[in-house]
C-alpha positions, 0 to 999 in steps of 0.5 A: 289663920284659920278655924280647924277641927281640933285634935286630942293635943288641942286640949291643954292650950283650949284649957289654958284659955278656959283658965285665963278667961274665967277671971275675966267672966268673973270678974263681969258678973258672968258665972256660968263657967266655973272650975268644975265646967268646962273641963278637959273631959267636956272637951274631949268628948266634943274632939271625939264628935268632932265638934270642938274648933280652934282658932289657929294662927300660925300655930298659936291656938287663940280661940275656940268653938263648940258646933254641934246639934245638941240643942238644950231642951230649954231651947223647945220655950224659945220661938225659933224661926227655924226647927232645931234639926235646921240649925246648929247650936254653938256652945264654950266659945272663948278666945285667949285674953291676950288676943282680945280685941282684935275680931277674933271671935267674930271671924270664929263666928264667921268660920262656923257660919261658913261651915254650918252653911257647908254642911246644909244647916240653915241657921244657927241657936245659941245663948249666952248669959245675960251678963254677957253683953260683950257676946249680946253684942256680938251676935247683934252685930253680925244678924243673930236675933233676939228670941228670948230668955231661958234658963238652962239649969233650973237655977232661977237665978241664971237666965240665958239670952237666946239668939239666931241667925239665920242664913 
C-alpha cells in the first residue's frame, strides 16, 4: 500500500470515488462538492502540477489527496502559526465508500505528512466544511489545530473550518 503521484490514467477511478462519496456528502449536510466540482479537468490539472495522490493498494486506487501550495486568499483572515510559504495546503481529499473505516485517510494524511516533511514544508493549512465533522475529527485526532472559520466562495452561507499542523 502506498500514496503515489498519480498519472493522466488515475483520473477515471479518482472520478469513480468523487461519484461514490458525493451521496454520502449529501446525504450529511455536506455540499461543497456537487456535479460541477471536482471535475476530471480539476484533476487534471492538478496530475499536471504534480499535485494530486492516490492511494494504491495492490493496484486498487482507494483514496486521493491534493497537496500543493495554492492557498485560498481566505486563508490571509485565519492566524496561522505558520506563513502560507511554510506550509502545504490539502485539498479534494476522498477515500472510496467501500473502503471506509478502515484508516484510510488517516495514513493519507500521514503520507502527505511525510512528504511535505520531505520537501522541507513546515506544516500543513487546510479546511473542511463545517458539517464535516468526520474530517474535524480526523485532524484533531492526529494534531492539526483549530484556527477559525472561513468562507471560501462568498456564500455567506458556506463556512469552512481551518486547521494546521504543524510539524
Amino acid at each position: 500500500m502506498s500514496l503515489r503521484l498519480a498519472v493522466s490514467d488515475d483520473v477515471p477511478y479518482v472520478m469513480g470515488i468523487i461519484r461514490k462519496v458525493l451521496p454520502r456528502m449529501h446525504a450529511a449536510g455536506n455540499y461543497q462538492w456537487d456535479e460541477y466540482y471536482p471535475t476530471e479537468a480539476t484533476f487534471q490539472k492538478d496530475i499536471k502540477n504534480d499535485t494530486l495522490y492516490v492511494f494504491d493498494e495492490a493496484g486498487v486506487i482507494k483514496g486521493c489527496i491534493v497537496a500543493d501550495d495554492n492557498h485560498a486568499y481566505a486563508y490571509d483572515d485565519i492566524p496561522w502559526a505558520l506563513a502560507r510559504f511554510d506550509c502545504l495546503a490539502l485539498h479534494r481529499l476522498a477515500v472510496d465508500p467501500d473502503f471506509q473505516g478502515r484508516g484510510l485517510a488517516q495514513k493519507i494524511l500521514n503520507g502527505v505528512i511525510e512528504e511535505g516533511k520531505a520537501k522541507g514544508y513546515y506544516g500543513i493549512h487546510t479546511d473542511t466544511s463545517m458539517e464535516n465533522k468526520p474530517m474535524q475529527q480526523l485532524f484533531e485526532k492526529l494534531g492539526f489545530e483549530f484556527r477559525g472559520k472561513l468562507n471560501l466562495d462568498e456564500n455567506l452561507d458556506n463556512w469552512y473550518a481551518a486547521y494546521e499542523k504543524i510539524f
